[in-house]
PyMOL Python script that loads the backbone (N, CA, C, O; Angstrom):
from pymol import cmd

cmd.read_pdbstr("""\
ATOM      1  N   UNK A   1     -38.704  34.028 -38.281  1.00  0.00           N
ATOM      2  CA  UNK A   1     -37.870  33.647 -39.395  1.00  0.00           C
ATOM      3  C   UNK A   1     -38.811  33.293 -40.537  1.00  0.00           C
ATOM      4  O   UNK A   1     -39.920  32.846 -40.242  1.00  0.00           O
ATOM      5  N   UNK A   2     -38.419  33.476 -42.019  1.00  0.00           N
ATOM      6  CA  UNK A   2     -39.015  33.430 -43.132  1.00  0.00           C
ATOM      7  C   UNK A   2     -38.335  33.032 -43.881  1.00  0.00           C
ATOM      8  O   UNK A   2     -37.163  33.373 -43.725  1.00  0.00           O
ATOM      9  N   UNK A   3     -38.676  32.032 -45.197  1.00  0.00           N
ATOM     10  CA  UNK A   3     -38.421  32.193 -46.119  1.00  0.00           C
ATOM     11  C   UNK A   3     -39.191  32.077 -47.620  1.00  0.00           C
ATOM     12  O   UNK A   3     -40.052  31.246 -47.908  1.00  0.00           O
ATOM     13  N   UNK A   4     -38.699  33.042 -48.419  1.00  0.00           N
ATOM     14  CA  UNK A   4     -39.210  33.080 -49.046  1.00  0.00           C
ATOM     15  C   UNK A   4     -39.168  33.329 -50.849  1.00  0.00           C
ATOM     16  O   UNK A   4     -38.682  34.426 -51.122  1.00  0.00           O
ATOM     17  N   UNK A   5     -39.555  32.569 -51.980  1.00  0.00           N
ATOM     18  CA  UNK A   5     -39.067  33.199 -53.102  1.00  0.00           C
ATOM     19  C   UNK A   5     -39.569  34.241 -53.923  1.00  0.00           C
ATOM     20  O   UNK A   5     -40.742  34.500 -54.193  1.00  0.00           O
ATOM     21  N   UNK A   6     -38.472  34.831 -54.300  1.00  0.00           N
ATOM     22  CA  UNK A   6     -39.581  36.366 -54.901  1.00  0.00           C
ATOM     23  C   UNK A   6     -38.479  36.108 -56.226  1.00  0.00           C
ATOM     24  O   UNK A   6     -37.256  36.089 -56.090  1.00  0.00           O
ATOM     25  N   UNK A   7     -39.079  35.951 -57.291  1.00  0.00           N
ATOM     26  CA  UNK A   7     -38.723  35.476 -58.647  1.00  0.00           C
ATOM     27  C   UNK A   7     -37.721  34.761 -58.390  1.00  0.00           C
ATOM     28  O   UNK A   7     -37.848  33.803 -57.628  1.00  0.00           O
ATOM     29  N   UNK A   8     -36.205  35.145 -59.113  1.00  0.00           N
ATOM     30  CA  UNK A   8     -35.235  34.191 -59.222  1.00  0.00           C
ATOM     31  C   UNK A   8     -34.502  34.113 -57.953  1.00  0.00           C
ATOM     32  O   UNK A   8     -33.515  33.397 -57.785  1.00  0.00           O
ATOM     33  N   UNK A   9     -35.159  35.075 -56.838  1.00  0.00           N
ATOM     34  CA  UNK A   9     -34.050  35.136 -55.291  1.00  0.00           C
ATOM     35  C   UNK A   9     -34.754  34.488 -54.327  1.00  0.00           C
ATOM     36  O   UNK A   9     -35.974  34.495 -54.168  1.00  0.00           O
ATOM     37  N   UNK A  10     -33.817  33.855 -53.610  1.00  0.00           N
ATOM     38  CA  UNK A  10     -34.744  33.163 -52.002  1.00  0.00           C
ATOM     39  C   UNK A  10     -34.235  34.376 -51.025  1.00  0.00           C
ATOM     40  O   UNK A  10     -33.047  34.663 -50.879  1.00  0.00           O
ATOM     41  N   UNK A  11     -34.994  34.838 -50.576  1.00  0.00           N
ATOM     42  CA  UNK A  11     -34.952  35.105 -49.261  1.00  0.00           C
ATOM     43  C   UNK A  11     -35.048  35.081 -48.005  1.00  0.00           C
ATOM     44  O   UNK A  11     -36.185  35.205 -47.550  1.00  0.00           O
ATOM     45  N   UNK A  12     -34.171  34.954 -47.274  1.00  0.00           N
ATOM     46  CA  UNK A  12     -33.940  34.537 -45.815  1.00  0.00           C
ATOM     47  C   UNK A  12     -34.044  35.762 -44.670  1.00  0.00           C
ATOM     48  O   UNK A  12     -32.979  36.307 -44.379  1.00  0.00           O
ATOM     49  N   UNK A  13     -35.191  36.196 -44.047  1.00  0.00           N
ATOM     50  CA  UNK A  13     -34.907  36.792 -43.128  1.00  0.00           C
ATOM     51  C   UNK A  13     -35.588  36.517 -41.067  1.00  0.00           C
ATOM     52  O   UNK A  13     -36.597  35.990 -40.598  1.00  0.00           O
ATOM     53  N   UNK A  14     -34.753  36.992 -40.637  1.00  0.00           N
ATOM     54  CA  UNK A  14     -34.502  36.661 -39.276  1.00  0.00           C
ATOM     55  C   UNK A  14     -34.891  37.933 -38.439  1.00  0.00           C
ATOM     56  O   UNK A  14     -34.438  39.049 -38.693  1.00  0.00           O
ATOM     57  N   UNK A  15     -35.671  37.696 -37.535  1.00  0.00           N
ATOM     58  CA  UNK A  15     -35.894  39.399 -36.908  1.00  0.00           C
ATOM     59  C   UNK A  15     -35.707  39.107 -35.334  1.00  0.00           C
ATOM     60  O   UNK A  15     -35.995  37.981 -34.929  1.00  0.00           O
ATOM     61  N   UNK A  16     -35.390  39.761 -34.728  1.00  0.00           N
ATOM     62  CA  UNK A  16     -35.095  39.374 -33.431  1.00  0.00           C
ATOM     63  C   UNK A  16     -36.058  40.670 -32.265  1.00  0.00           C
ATOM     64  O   UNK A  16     -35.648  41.695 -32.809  1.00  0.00           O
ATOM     65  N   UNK A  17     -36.525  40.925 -31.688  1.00  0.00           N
ATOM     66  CA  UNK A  17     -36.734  42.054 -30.500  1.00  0.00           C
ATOM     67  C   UNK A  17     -36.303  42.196 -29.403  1.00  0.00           C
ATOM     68  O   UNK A  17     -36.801  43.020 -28.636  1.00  0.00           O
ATOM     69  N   UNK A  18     -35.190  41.362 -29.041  1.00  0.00           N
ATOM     70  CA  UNK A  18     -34.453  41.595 -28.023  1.00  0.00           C
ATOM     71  C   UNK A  18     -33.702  43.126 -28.238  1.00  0.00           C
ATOM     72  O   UNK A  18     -34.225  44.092 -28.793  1.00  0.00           O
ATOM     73  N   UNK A  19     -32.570  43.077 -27.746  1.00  0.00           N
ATOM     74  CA  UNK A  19     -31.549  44.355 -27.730  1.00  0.00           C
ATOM     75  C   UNK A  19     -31.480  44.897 -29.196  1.00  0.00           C
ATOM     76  O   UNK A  19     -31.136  44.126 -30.091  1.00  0.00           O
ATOM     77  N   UNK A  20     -31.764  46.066 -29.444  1.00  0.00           N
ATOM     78  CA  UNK A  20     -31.243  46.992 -30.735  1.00  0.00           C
ATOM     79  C   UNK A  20     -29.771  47.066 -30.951  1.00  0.00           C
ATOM     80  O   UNK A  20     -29.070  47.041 -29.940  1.00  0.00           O
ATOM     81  N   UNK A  21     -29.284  47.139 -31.942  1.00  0.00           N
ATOM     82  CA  UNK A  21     -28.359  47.335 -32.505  1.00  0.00           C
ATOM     83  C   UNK A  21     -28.246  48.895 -32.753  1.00  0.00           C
ATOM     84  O   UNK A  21     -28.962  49.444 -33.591  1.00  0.00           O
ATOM     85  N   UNK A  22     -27.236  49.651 -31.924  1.00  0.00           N
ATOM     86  CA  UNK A  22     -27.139  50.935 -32.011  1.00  0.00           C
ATOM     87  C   UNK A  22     -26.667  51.511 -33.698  1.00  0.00           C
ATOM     88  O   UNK A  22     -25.936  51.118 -34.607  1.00  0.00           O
ATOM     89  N   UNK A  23     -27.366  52.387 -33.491  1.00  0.00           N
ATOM     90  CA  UNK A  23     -26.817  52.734 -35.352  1.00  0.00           C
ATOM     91  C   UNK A  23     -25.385  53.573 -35.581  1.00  0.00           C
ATOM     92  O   UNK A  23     -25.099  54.131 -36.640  1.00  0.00           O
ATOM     93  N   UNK A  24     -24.550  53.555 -34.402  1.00  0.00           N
ATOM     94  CA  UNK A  24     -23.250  53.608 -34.868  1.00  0.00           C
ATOM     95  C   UNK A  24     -22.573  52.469 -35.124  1.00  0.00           C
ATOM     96  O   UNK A  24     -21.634  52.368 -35.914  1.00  0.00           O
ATOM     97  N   UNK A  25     -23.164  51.384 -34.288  1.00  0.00           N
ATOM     98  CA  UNK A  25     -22.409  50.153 -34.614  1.00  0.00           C
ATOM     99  C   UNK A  25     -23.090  49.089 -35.950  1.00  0.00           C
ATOM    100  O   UNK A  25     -22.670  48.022 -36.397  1.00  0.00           O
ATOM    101  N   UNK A  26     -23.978  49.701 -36.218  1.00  0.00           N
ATOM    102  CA  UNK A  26     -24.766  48.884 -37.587  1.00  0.00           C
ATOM    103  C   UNK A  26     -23.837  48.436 -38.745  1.00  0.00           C
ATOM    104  O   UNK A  26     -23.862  47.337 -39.299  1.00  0.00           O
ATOM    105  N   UNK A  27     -22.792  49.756 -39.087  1.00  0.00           N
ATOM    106  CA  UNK A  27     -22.160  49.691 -40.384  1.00  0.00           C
ATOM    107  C   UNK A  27     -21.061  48.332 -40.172  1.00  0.00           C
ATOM    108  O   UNK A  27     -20.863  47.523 -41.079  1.00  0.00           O
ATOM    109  N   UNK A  28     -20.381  48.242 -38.785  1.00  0.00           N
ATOM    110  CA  UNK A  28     -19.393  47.476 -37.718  1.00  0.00           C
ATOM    111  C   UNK A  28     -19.674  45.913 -37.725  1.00  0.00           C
ATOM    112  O   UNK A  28     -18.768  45.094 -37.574  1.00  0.00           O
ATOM    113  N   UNK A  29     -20.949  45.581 -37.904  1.00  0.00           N
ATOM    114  CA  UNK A  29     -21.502  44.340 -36.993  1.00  0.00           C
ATOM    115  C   UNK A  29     -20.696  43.062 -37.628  1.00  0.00           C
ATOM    116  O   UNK A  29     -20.198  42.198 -36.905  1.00  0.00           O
ATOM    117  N   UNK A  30     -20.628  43.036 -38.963  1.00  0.00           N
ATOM    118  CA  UNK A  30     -20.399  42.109 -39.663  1.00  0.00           C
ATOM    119  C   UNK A  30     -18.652  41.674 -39.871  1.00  0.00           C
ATOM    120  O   UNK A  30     -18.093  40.750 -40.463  1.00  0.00           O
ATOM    121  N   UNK A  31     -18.068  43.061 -38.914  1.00  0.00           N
ATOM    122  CA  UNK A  31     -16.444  43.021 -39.159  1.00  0.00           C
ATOM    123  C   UNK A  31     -16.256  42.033 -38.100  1.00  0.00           C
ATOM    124  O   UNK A  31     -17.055  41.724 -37.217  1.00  0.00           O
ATOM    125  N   UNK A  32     -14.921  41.522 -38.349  1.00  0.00           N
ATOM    126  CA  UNK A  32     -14.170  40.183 -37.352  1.00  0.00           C
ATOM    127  C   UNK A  32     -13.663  40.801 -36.285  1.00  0.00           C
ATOM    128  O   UNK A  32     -12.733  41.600 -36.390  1.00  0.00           O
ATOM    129  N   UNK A  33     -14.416  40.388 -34.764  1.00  0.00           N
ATOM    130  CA  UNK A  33     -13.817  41.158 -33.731  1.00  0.00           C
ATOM    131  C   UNK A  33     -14.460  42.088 -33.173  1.00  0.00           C
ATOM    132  O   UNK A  33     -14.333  42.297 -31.966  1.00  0.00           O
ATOM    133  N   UNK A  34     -15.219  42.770 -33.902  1.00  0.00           N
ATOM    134  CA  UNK A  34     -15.994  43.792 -33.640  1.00  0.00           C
ATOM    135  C   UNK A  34     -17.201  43.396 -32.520  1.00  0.00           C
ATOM    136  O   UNK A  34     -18.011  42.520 -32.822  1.00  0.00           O
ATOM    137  N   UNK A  35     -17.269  43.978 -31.414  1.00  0.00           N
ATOM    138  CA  UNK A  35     -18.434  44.338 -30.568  1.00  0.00           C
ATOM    139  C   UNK A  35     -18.336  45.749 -30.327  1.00  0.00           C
ATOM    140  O   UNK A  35     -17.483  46.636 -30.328  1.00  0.00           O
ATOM    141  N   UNK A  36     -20.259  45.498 -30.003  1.00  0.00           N
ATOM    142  CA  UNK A  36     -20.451  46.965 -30.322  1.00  0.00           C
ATOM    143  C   UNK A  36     -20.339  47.780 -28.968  1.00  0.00           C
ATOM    144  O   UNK A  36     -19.785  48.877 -28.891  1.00  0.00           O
ATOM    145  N   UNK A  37     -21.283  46.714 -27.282  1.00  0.00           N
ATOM    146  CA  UNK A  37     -22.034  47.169 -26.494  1.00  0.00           C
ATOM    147  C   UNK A  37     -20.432  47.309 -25.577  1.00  0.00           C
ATOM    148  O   UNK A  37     -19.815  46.351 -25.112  1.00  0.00           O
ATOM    149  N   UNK A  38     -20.080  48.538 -25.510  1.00  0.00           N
ATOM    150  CA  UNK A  38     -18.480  48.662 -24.327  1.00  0.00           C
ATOM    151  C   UNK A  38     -19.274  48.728 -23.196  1.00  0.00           C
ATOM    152  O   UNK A  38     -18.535  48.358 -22.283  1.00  0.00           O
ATOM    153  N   UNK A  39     -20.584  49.044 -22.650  1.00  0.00           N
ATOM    154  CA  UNK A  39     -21.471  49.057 -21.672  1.00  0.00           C
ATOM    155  C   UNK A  39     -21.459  47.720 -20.813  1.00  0.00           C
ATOM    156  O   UNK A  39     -21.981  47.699 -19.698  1.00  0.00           O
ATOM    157  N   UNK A  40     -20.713  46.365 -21.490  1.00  0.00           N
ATOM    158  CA  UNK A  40     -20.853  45.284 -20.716  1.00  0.00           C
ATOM    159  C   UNK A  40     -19.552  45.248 -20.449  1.00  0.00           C
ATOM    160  O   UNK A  40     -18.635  45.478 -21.237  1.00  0.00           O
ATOM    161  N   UNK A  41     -19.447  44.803 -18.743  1.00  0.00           N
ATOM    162  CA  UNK A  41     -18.196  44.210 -18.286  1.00  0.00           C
ATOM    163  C   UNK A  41     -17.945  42.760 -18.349  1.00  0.00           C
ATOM    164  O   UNK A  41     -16.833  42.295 -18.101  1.00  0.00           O
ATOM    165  N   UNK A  42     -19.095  41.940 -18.720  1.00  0.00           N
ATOM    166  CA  UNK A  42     -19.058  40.403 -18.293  1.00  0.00           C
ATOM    167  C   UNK A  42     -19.818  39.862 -19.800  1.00  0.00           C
ATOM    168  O   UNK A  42     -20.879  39.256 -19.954  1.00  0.00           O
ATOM    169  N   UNK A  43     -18.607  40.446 -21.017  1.00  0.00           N
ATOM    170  CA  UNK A  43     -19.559  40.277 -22.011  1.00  0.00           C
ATOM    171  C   UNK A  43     -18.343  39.007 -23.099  1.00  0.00           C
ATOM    172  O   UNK A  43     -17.167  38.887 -23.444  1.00  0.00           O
ATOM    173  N   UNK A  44     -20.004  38.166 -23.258  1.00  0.00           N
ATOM    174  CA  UNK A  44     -19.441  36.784 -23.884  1.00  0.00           C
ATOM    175  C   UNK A  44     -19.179  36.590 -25.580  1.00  0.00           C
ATOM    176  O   UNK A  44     -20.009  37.011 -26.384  1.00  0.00           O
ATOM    177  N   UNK A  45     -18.299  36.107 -25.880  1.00  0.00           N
ATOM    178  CA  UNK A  45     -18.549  35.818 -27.075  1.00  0.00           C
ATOM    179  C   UNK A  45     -16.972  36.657 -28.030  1.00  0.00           C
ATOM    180  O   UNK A  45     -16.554  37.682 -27.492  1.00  0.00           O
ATOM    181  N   UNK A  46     -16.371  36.276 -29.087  1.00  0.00           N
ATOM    182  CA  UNK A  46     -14.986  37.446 -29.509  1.00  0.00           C
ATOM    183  C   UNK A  46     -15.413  38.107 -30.567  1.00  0.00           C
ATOM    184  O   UNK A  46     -14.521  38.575 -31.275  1.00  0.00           O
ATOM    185  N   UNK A  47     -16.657  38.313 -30.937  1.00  0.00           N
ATOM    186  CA  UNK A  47     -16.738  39.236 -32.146  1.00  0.00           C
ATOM    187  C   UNK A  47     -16.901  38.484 -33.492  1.00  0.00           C
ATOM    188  O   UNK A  47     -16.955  39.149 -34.526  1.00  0.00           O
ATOM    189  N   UNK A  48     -16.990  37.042 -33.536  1.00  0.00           N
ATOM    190  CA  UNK A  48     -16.537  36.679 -34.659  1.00  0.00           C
ATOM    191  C   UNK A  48     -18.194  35.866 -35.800  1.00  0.00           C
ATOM    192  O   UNK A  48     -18.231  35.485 -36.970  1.00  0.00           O
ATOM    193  N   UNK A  49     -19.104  35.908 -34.889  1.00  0.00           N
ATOM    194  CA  UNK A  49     -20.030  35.077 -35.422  1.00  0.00           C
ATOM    195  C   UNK A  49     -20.539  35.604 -36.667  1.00  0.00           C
ATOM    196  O   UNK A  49     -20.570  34.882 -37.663  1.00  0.00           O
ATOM    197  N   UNK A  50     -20.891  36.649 -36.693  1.00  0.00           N
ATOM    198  CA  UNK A  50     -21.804  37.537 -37.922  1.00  0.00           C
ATOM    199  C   UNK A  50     -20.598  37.497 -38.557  1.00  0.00           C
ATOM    200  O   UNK A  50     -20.630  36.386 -39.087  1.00  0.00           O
ATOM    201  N   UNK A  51     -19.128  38.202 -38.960  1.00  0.00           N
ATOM    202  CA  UNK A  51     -18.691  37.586 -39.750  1.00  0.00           C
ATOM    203  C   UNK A  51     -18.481  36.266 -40.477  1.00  0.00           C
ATOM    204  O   UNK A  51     -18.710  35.995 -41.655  1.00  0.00           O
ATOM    205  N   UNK A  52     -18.033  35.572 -39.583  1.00  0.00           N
ATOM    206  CA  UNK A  52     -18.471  33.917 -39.954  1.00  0.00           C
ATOM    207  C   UNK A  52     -19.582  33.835 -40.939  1.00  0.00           C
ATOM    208  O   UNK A  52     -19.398  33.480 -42.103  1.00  0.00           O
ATOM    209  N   UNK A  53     -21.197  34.303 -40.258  1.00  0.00           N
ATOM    210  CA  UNK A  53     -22.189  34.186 -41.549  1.00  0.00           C
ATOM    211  C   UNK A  53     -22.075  34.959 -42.372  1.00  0.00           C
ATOM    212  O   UNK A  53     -22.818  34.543 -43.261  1.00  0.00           O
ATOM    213  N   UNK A  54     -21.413  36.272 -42.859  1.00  0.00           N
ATOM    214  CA  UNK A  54     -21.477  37.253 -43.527  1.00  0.00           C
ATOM    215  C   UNK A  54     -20.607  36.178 -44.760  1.00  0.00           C
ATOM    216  O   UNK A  54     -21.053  35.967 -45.887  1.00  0.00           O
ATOM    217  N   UNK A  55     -19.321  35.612 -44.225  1.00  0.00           N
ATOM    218  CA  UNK A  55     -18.313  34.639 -45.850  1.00  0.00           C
ATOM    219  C   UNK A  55     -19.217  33.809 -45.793  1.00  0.00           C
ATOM    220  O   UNK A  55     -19.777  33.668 -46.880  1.00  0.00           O
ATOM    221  N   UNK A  56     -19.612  33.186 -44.982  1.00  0.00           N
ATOM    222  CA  UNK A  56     -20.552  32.053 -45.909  1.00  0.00           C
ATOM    223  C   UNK A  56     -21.560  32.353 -46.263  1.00  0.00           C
ATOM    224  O   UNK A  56     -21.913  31.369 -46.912  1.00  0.00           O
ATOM    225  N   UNK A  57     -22.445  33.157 -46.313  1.00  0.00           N
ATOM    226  CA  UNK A  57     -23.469  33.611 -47.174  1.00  0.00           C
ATOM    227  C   UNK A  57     -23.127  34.195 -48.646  1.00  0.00           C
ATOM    228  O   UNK A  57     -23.935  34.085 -49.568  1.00  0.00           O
ATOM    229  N   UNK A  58     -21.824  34.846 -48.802  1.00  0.00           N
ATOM    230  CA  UNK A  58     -20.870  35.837 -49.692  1.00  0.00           C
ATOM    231  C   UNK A  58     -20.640  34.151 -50.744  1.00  0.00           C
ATOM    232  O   UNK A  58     -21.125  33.792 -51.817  1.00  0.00           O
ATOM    233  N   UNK A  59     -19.519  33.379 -49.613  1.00  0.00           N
ATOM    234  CA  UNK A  59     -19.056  32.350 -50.468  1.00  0.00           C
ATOM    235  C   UNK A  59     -20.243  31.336 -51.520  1.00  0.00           C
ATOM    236  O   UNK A  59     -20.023  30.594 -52.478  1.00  0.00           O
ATOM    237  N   UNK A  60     -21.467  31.710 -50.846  1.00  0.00           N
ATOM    238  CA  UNK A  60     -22.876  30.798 -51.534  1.00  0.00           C
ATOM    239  C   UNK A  60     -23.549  31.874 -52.146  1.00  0.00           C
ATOM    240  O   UNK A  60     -24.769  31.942 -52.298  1.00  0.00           O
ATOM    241  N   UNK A  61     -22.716  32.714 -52.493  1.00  0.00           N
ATOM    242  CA  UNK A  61     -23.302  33.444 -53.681  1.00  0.00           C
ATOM    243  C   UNK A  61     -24.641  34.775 -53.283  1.00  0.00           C
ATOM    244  O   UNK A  61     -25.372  35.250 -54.151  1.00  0.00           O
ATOM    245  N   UNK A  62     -24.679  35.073 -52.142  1.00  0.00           N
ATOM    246  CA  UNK A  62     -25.799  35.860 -51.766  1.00  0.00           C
ATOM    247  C   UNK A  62     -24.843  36.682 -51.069  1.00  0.00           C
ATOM    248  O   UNK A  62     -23.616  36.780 -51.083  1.00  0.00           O
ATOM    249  N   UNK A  63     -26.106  37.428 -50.250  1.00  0.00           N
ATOM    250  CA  UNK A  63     -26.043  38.863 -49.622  1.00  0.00           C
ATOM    251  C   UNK A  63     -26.357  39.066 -48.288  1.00  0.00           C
ATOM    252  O   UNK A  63     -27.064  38.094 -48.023  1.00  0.00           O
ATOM    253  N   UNK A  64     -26.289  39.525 -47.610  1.00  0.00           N
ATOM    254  CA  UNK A  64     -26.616  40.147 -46.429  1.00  0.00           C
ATOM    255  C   UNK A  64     -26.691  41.085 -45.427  1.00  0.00           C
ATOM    256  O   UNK A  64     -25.796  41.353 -44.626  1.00  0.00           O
ATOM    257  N   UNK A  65     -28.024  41.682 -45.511  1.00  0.00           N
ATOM    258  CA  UNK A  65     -28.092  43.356 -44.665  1.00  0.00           C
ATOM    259  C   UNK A  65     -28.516  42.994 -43.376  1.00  0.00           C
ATOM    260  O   UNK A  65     -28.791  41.837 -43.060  1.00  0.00           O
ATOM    261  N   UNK A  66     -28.567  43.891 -42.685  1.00  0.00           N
ATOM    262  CA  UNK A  66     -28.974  44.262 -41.227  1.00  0.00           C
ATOM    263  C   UNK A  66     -29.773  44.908 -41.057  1.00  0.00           C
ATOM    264  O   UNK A  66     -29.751  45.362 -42.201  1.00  0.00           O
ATOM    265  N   UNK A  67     -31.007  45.723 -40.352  1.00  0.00           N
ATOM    266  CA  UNK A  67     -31.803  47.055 -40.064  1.00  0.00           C
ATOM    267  C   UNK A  67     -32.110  46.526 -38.765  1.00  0.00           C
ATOM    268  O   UNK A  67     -32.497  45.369 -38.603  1.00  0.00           O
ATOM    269  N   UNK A  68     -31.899  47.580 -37.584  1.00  0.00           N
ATOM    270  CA  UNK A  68     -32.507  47.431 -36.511  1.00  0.00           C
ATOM    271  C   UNK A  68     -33.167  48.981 -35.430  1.00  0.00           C
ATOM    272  O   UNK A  68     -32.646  50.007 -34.993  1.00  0.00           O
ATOM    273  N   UNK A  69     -34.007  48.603 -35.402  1.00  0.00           N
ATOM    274  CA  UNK A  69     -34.710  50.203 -34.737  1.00  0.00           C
ATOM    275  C   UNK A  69     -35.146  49.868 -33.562  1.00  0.00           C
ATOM    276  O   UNK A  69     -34.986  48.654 -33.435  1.00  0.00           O
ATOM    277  N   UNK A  70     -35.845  50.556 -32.188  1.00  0.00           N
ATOM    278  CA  UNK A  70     -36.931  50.119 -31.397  1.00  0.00           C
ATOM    279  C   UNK A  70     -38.002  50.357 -31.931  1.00  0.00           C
ATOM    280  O   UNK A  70     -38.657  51.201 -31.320  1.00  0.00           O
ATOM    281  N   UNK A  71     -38.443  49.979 -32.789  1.00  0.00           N
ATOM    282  CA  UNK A  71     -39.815  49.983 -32.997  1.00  0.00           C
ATOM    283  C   UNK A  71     -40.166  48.691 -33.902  1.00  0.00           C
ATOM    284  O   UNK A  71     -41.290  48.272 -34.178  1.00  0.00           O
ATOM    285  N   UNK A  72     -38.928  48.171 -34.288  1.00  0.00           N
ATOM    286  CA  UNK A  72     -39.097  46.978 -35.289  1.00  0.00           C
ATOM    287  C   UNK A  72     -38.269  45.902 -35.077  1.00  0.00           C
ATOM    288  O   UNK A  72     -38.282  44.856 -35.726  1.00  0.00           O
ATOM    289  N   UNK A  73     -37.230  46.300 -33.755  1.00  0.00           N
ATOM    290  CA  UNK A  73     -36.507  45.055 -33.700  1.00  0.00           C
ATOM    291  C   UNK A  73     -34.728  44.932 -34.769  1.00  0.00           C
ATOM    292  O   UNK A  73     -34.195  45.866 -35.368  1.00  0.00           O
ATOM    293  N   UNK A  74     -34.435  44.095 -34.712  1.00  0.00           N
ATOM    294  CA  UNK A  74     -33.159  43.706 -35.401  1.00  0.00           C
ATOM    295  C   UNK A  74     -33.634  42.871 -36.761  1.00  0.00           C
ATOM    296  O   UNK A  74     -34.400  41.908 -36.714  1.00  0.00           O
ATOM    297  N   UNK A  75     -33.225  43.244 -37.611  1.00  0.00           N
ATOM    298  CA  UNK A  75     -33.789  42.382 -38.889  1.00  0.00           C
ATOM    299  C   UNK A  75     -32.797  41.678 -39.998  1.00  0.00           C
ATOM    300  O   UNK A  75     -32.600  42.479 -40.912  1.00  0.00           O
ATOM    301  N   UNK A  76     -32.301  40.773 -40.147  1.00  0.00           N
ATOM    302  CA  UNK A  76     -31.161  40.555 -40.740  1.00  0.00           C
ATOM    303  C   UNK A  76     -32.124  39.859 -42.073  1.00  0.00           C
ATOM    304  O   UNK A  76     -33.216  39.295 -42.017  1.00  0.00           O
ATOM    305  N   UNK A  77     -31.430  40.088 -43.000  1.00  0.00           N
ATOM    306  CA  UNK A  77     -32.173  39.541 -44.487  1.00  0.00           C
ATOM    307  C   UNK A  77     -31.000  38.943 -45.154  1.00  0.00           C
ATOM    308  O   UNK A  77     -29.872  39.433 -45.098  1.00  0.00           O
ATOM    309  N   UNK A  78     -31.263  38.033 -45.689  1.00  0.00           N
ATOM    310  CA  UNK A  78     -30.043  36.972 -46.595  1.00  0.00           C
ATOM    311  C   UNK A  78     -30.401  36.740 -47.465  1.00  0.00           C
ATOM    312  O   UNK A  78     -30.853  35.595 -47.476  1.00  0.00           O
ATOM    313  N   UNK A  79     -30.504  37.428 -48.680  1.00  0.00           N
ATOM    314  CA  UNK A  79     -30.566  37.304 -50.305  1.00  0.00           C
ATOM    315  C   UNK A  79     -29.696  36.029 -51.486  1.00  0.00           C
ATOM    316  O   UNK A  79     -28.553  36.322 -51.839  1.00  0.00           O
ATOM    317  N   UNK A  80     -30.120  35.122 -51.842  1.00  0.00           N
ATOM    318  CA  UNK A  80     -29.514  33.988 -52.367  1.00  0.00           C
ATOM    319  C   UNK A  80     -29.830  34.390 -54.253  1.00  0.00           C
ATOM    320  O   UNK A  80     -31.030  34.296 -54.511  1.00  0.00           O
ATOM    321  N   UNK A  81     -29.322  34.622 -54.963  1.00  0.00           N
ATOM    322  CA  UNK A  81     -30.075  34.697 -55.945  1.00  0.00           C
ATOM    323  C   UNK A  81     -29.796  33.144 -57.036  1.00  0.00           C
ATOM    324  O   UNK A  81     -30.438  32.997 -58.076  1.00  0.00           O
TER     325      UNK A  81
END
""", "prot")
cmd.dss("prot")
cmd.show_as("cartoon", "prot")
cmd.util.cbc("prot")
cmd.orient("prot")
């Protein structure tokens, strides 16, 4: 995790290397409800967290992308300007 200011924006980013985020479900992640992995039978959680941060990052005036590959991990960035 980082943060950092680059002129008038803070930036917040988070990188993870656990599990990739498949790139059909990339565009998906941030919708309410949405999971991606149908591969789990014993899978926790209703879909709702990344939305949750997606309005409150929105409602405080910033941004927030996603990129995740195997070679770099999951990378979420939170732009505040």
């Amino acid at each position: 995790m980082s943060l950092a200011g680059r002129g008038r924006k803070t930036v917040l980013t988070v990188q993870n290397f656990g599990s990739v985020i498949a790139p059909e479900d990339l565009p998906h992640v941030f919708e309410r409800f949405y999971r991606g992995d149908k591969a789990r039978t014993a899978q926790q959680g209703h879909g709702l967290g990344l939305a949750i941060i997606k309005r409150t990052v929105e409602l405080s005036g910033g941004s927030i992308q996603v990129e995740s590959a195997p070679e770099t991990g999951t990378l979420f960035t939170v732009t505040f300007e």
